[in-house]
C-alpha positions as a LaTeX table, in Angstrom:
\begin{tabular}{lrrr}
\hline
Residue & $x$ (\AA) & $y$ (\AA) & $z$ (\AA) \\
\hline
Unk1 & 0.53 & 20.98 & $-44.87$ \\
Unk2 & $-1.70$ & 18.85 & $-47.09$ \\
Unk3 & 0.91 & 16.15 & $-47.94$ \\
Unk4 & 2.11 & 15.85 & $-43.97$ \\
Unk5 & $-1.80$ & 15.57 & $-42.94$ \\
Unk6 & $-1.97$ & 12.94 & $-45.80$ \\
Unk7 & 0.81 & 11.52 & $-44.15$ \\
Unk8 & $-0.65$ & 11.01 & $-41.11$ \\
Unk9 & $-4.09$ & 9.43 & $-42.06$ \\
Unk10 & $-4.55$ & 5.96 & $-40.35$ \\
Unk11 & $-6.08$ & 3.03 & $-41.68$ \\
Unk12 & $-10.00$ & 1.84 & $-40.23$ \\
Unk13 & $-9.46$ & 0.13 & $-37.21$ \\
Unk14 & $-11.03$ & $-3.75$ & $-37.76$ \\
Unk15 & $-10.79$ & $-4.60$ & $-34.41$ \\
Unk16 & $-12.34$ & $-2.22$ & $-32.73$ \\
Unk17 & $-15.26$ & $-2.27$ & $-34.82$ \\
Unk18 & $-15.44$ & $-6.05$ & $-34.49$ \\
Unk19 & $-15.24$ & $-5.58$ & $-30.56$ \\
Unk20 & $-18.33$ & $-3.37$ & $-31.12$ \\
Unk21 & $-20.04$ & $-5.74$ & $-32.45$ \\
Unk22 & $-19.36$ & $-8.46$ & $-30.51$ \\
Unk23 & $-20.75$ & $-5.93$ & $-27.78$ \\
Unk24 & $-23.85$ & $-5.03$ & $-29.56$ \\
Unk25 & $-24.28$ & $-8.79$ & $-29.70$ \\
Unk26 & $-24.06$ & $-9.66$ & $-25.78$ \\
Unk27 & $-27.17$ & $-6.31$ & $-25.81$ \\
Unk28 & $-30.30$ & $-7.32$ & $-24.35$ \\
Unk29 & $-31.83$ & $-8.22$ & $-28.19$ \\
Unk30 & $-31.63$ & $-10.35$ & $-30.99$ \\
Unk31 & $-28.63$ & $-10.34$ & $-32.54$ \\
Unk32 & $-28.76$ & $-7.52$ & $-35.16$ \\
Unk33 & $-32.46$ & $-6.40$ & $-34.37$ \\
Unk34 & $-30.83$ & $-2.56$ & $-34.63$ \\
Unk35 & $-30.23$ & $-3.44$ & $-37.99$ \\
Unk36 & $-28.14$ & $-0.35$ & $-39.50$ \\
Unk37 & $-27.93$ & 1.46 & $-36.00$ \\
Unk38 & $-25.89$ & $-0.97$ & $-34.94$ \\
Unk39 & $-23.68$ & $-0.86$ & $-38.37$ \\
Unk40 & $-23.57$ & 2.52 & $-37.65$ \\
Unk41 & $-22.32$ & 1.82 & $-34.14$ \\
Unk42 & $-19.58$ & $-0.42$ & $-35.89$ \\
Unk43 & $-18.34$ & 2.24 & $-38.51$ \\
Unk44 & $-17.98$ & 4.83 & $-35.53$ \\
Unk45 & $-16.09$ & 2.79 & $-33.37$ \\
Unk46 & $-13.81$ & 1.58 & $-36.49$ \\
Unk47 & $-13.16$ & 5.39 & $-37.75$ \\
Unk48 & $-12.64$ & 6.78 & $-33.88$ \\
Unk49 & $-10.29$ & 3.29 & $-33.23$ \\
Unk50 & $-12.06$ & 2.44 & $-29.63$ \\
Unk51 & $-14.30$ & $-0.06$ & $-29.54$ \\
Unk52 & $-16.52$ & 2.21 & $-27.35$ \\
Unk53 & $-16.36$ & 5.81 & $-28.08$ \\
Unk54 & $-18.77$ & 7.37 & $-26.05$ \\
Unk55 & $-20.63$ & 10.30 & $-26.68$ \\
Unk56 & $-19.39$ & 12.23 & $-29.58$ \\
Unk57 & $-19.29$ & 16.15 & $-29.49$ \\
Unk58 & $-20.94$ & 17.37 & $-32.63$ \\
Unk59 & $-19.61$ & 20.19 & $-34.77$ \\
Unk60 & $-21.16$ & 21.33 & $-37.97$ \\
Unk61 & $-18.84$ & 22.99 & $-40.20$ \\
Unk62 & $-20.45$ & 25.67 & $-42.90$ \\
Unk63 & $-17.44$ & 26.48 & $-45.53$ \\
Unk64 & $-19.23$ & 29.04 & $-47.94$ \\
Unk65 & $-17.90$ & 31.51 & $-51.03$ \\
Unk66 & $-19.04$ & 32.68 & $-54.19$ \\
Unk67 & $-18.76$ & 31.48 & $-57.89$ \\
Unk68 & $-17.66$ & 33.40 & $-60.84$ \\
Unk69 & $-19.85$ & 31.21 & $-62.59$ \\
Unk70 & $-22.81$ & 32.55 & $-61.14$ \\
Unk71 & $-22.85$ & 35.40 & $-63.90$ \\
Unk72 & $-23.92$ & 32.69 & $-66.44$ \\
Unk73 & $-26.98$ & 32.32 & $-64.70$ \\
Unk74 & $-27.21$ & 29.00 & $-63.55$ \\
Unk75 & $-28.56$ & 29.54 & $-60.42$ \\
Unk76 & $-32.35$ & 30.68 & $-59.88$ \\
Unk77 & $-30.96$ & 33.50 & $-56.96$ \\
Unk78 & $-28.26$ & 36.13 & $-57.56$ \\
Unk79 & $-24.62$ & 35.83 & $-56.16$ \\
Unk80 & $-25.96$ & 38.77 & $-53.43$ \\
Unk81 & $-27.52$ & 35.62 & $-51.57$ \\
Unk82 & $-24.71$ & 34.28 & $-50.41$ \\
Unk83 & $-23.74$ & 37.43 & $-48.02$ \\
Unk84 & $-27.08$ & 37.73 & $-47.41$ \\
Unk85 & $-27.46$ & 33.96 & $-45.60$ \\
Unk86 & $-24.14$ & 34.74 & $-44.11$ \\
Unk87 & $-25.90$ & 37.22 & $-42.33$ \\
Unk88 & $-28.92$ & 35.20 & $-41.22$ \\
Unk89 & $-26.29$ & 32.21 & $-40.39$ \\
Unk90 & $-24.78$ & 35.04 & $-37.73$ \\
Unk91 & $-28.31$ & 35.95 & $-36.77$ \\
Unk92 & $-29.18$ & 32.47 & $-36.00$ \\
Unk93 & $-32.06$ & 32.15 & $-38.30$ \\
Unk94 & $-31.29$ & 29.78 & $-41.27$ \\
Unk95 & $-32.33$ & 26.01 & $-41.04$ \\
Unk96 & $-28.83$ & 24.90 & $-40.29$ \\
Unk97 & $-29.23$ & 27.06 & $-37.24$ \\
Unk98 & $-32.32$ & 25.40 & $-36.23$ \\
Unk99 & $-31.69$ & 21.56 & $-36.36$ \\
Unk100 & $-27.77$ & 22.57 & $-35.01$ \\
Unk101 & $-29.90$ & 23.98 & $-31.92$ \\
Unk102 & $-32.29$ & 20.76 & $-32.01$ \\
Unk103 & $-28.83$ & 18.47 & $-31.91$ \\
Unk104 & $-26.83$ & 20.21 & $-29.49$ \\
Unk105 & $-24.00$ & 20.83 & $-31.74$ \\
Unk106 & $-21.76$ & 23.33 & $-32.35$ \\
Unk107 & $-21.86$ & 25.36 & $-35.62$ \\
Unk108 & $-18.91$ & 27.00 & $-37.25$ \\
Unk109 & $-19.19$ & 28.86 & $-40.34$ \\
Unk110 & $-16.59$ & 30.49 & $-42.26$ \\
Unk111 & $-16.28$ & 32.65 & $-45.03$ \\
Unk112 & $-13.62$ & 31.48 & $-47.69$ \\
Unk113 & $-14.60$ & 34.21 & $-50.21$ \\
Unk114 & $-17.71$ & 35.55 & $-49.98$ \\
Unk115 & $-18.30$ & 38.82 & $-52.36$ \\
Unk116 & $-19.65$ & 40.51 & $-50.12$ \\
Unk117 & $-18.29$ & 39.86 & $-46.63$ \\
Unk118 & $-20.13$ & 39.96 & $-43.12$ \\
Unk119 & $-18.44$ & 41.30 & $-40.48$ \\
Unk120 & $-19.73$ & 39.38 & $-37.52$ \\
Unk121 & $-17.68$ & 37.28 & $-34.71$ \\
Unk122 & $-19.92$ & 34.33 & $-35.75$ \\
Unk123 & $-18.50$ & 33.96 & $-38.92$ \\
Unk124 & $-14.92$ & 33.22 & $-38.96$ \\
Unk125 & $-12.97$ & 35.02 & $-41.66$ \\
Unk126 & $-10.56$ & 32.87 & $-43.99$ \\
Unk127 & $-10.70$ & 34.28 & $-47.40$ \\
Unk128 & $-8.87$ & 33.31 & $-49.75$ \\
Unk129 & $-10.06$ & 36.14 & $-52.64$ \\
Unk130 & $-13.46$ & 37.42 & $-53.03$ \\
Unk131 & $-15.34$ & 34.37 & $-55.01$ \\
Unk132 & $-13.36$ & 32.10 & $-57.77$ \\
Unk133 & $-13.08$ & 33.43 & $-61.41$ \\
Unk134 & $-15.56$ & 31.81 & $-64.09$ \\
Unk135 & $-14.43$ & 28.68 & $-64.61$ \\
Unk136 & $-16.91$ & 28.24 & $-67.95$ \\
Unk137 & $-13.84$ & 30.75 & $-69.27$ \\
Unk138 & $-10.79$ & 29.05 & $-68.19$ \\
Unk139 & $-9.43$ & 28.27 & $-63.99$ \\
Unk140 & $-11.87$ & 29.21 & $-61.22$ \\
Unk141 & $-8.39$ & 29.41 & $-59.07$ \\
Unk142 & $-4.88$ & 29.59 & $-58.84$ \\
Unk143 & $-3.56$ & 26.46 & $-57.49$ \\
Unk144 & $-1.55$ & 28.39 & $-54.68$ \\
Unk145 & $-5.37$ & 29.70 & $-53.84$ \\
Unk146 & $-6.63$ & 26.31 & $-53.57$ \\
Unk147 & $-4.09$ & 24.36 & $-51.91$ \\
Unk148 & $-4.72$ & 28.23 & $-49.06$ \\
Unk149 & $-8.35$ & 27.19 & $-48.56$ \\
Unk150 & $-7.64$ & 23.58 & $-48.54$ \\
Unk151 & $-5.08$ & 24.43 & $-45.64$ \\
Unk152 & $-8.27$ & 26.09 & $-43.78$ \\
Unk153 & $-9.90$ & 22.77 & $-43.80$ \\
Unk154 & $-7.36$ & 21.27 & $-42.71$ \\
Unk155 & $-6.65$ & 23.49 & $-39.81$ \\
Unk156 & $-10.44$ & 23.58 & $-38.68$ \\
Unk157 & $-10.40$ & 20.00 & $-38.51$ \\
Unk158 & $-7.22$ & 19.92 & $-36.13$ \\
Unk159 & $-8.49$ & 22.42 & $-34.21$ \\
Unk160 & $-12.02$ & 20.95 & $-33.85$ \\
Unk161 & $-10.33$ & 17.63 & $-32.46$ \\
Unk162 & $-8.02$ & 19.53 & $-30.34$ \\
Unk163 & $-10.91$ & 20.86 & $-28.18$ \\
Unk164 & $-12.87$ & 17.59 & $-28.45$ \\
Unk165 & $-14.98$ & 17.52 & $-31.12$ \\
Unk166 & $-15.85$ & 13.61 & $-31.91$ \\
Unk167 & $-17.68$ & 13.71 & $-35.00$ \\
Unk168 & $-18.08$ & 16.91 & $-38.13$ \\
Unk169 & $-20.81$ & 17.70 & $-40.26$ \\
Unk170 & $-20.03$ & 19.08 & $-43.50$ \\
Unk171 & $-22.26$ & 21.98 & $-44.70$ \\
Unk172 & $-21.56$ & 24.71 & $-47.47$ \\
Unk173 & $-22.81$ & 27.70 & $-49.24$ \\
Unk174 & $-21.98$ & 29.33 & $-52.12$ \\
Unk175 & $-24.40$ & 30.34 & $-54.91$ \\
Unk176 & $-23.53$ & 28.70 & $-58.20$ \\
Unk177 & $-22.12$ & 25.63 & $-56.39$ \\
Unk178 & $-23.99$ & 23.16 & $-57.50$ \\
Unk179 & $-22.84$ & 23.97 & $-61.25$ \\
Unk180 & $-19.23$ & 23.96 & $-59.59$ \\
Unk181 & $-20.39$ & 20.25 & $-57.93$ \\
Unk182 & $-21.66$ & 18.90 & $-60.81$ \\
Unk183 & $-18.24$ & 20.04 & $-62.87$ \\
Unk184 & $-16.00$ & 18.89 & $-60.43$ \\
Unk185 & $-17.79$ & 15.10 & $-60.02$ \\
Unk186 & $-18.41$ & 14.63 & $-64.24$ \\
Unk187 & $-14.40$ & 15.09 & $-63.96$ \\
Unk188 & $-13.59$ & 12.59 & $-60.89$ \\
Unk189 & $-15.97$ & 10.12 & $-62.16$ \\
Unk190 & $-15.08$ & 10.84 & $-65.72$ \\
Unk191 & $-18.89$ & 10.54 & $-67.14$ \\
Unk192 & $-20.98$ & 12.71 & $-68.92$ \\
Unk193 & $-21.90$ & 15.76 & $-67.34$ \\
Unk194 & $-25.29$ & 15.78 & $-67.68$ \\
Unk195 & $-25.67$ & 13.18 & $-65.90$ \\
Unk196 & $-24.71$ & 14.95 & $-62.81$ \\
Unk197 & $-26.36$ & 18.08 & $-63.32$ \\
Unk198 & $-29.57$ & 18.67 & $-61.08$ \\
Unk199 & $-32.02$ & 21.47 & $-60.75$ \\
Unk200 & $-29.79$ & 23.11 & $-57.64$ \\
Unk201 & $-31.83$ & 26.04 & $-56.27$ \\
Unk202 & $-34.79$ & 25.29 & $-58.26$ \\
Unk203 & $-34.42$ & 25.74 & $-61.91$ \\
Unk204 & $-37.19$ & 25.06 & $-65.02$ \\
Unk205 & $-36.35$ & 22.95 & $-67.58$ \\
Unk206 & $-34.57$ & 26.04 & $-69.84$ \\
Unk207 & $-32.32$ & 26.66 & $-66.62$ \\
Unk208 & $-31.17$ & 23.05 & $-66.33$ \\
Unk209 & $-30.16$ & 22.57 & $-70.22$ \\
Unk210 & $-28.79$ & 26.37 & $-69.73$ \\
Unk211 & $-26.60$ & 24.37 & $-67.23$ \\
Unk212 & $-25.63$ & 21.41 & $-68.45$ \\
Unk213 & $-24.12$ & 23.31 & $-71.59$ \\
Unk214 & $-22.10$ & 25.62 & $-68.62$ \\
Unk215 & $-21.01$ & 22.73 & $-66.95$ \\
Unk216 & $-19.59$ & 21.11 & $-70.38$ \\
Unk217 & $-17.94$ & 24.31 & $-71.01$ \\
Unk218 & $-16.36$ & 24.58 & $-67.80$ \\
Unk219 & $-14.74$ & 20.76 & $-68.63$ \\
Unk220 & $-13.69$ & 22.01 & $-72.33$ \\
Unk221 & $-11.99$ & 25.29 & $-70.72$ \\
Unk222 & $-10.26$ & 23.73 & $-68.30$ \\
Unk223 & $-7.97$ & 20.47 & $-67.87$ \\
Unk224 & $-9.77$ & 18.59 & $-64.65$ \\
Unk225 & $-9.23$ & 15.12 & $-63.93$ \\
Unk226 & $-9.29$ & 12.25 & $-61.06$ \\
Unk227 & $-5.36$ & 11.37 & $-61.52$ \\
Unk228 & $-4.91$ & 15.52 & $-60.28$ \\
Unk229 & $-8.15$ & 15.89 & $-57.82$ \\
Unk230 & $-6.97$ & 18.85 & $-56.01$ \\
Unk231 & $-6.15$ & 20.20 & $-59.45$ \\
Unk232 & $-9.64$ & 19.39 & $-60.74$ \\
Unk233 & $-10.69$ & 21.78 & $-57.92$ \\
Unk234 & $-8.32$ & 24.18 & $-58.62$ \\
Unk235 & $-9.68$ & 24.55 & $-62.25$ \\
Unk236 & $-13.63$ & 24.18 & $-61.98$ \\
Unk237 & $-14.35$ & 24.03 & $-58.06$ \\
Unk238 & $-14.96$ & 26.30 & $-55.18$ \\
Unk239 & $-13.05$ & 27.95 & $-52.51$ \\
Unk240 & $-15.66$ & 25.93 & $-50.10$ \\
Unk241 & $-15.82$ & 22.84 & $-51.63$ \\
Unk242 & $-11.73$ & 23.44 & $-51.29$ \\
Unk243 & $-11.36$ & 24.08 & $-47.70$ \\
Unk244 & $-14.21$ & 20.70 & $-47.35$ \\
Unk245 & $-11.44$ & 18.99 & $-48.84$ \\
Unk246 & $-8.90$ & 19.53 & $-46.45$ \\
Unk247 & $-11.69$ & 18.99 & $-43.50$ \\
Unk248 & $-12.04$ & 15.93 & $-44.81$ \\
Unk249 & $-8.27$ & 14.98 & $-45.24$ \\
Unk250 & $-7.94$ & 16.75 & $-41.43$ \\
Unk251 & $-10.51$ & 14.83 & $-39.85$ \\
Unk252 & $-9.13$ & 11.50 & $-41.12$ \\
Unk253 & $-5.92$ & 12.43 & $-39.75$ \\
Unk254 & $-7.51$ & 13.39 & $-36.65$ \\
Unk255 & $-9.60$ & 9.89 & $-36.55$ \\
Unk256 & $-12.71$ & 12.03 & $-36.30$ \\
Unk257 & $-16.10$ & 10.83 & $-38.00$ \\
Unk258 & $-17.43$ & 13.14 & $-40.75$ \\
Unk259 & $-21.12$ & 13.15 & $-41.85$ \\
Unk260 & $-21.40$ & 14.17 & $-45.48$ \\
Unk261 & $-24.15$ & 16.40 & $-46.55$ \\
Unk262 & $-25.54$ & 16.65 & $-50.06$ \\
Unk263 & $-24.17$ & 16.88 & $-52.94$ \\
Unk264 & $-21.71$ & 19.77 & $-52.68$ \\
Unk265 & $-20.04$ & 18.32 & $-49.61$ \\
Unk266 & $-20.34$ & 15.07 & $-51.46$ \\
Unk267 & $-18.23$ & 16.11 & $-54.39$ \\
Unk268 & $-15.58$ & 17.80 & $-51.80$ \\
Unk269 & $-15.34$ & 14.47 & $-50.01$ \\
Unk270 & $-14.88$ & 12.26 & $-53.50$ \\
Unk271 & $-12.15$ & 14.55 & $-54.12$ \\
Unk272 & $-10.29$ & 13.88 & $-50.90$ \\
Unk273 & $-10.61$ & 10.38 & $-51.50$ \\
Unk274 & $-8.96$ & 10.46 & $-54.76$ \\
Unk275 & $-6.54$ & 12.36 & $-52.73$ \\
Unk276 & $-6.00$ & 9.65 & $-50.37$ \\
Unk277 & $-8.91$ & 6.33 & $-50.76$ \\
Unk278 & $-8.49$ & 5.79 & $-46.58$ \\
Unk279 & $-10.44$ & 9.10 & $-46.40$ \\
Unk280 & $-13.29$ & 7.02 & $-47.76$ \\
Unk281 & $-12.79$ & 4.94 & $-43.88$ \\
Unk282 & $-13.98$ & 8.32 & $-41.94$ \\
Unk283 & $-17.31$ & 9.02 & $-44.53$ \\
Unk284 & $-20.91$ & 8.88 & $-43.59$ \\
Unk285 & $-23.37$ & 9.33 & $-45.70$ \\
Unk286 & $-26.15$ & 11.51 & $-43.82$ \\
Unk287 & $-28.70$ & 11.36 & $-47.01$ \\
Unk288 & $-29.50$ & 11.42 & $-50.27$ \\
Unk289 & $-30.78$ & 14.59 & $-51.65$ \\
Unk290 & $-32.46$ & 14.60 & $-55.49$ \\
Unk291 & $-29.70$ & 15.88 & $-56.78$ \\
Unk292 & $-28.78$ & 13.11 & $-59.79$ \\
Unk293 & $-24.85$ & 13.47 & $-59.23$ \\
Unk294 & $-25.33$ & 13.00 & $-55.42$ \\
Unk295 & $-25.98$ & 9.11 & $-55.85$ \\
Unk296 & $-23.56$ & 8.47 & $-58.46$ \\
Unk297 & $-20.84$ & 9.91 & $-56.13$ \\
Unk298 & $-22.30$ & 7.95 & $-53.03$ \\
Unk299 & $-22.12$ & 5.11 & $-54.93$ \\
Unk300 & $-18.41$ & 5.36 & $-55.62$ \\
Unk301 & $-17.51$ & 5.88 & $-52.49$ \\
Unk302 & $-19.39$ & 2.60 & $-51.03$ \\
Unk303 & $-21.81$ & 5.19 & $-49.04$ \\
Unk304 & $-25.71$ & 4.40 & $-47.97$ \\
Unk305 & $-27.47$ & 7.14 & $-46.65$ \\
Unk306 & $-28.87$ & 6.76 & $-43.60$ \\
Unk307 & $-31.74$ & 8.97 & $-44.63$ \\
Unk308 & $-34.30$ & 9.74 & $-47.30$ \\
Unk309 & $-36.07$ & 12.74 & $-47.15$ \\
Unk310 & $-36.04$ & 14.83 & $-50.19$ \\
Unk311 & $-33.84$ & 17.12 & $-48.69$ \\
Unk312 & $-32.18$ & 20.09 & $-51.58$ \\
Unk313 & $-31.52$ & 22.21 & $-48.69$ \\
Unk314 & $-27.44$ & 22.55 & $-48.40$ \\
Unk315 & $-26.12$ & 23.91 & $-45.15$ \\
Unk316 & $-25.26$ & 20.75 & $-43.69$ \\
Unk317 & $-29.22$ & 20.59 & $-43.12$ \\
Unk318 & $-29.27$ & 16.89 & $-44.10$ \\
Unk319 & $-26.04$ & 16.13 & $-41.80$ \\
Unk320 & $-27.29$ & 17.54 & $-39.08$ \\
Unk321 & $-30.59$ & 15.68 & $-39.04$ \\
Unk322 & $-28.66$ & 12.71 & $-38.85$ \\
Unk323 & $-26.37$ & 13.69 & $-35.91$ \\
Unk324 & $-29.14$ & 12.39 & $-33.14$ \\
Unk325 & $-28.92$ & 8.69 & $-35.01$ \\
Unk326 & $-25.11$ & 8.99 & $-34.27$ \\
Unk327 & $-25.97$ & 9.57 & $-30.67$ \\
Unk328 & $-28.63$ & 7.08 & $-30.48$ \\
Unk329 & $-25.86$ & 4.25 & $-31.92$ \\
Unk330 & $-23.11$ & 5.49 & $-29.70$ \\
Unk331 & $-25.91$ & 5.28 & $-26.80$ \\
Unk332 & $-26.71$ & 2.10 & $-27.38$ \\
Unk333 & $-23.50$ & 0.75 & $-27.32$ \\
Unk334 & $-22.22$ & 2.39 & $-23.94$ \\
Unk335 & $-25.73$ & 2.69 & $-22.16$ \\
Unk336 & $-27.53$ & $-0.93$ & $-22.97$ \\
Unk337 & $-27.49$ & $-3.61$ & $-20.62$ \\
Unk338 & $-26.11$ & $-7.15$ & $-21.14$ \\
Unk339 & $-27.92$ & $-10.23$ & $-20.94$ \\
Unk340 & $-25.49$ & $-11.33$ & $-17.98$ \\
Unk341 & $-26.19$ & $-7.85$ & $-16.45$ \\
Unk342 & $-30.29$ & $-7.82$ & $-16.86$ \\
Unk343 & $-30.25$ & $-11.51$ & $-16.18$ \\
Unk344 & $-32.08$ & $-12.14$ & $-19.26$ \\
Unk345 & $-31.63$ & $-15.38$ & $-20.80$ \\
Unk346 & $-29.54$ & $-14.88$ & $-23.99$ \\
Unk347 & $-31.28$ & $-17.26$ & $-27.35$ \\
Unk348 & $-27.74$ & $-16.79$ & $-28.91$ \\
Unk349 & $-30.38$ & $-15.48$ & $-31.50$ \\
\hline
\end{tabular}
């Protein structure tokens, strides 16, 4: 499945997105005055090939599972909280929730190996196993296991564009993840790992050097590198940050926008571009969380965030803030009026 989806990945589409903009530019306003709306505007048209797309249906996607390198103690909660939001993500109550509500989107969640499992219709059941192994002692997963939840992405992504969905929000959860992140992005980028390593859930000082020394051990117990991404997930990633992989390969088979998070969802997406580099033609970068890997990764992949707000969150919070600056671009470009329609006199300006 992932080498056919591969397979079918199409290139950005120029044209359209210069026919946006040569749209945007007959608008009622200055040429460029929307400054990186109308970029925005461009990219969407170029990833969805139509030089108008419309109003896109949102989906956020939540891919969450557990870490067996939580038991090092890198993480300032206990693996238990994982279950435990998968409950309040059924219930309705987490942030995610909230701003999915607020931007009339459609949130799917599902559990790729949670330990401890919630049996609830809202949360779609795809595990894989219950959590990866500790990858600070040698693979956090079979390959076979990976390449399964990497399938799951890719199959929520064709399903998602099947019943209209124009544009996906990555989110995740997973305690220990960050650790996993910061592991699996000091092997694609091949620099030192503490570079990447950021204070996750909230750790002091003591926790952070307690995890940068994890995260170094996970690279010596383990062969990961960029020329075998899926393997580098395979040894020191996550079932979620697997089956955000395939999302990503599925929506850029599928032409469909995807709005990266923070840094987890970041490190899934570098990963399916070293898979295949035209996945990098479908990324947006929602924001930039303070997470010191999260730049160096959106830097690779030629990504500015469109926001800035100290966001540490996870959950797709920071993607789905930025789904009602999608709509507004989209908007703009099917809803404004021409200077020959307003009968405005156009500056060429």
């Amino acid at each position: 499945m992932i080498e056919r989806t591969v397979a079918r990945i199409p290139g950005f589409d120029t044209e359209a997105a210069e026919a946006a903009q040569r749209a945007l530019d007959a608008k009622t306003k200055p040429r460029g005055s929307l400054g990186r709306l109308e970029e925005l505007a461009c990219r969407l048209a170029g990833i969805r090939g139509e030089a108008n797309p419309g109003a896109l249906e949102p989906a956020i996607v939540v891919c969450a599972a557990d870490h067996g390198v939580a038991a090092e103690g890198v993480s300032a909660y206990p693996p238990e909280v994982t279950g435990q939001m998968l409950a309040n993500f059924a219930a309705g109550g987490a942030a995610v929730c909230v701003l999915a509500r607020q931007a009339g989107a459609r949130l799917v969640v599902a559990d790729l190996g949670v330990l401890q499992p919630v049996p609830n219709p809202a949360i779609l059941s795809r595990r894989v196993r219950a959590g990866t192994a500790n990858a600070a002692q040698g693979p956090a997963m079979s390959k076979a296991e990976m390449r399964e939840a990497v399938a799951v992405g890719i199959e929520l992504a064709d399903r998602l564009a099947a019943e209209g969905v124009g544009i996906v929000a990555m989110g995740e959860m997973g305690i220990g993840n960050t650790t996993a992140a910061a592991a699996l992005s000091a092997a694609l980028l091949r620099v030192n790992p503490d570079g990447v390593c950021g204070r996750g859930t909230g750790i002091d000082d003591a926790g952070l050097a307690h995890k940068r020394a994890t995260v170094w051990r996970m690279l010596e117990a383990n062969v990961a590198s960029p020329y075998d991404p899926l393997g580098a997930v395979a040894a020191v990633g996550g079932l979620e940050i697997a089956a955000l992989v395939g999302l990503v390969l599925g929506c850029a088979a599928n032409r469909t926008p995807v709005l990266v998070d923070g840094f987890i969802t970041a490190a899934a997406a570098m990963a399916a571009v070293c898979t295949e580099e035209r996945c990098g033609e479908v990324l947006i970068a929602s924001h930039l969380s303070p997470e010191p890997g999260h730049r160096l990764l959106l830097d690779y992949l030629h990504l500015e965030p469109l926001l800035d707000l100290g966001l540490r969150l996870g959950e797709g919070s920071g993607a789905a803030l930025a789904l009602p600056l999608v709509a507004a671009a989209t908007a703009v470009l099917d809803e404004m009026a021409t200077f020959e329609e307003a009968g405005v006199s156009d500056a060429g300006a």
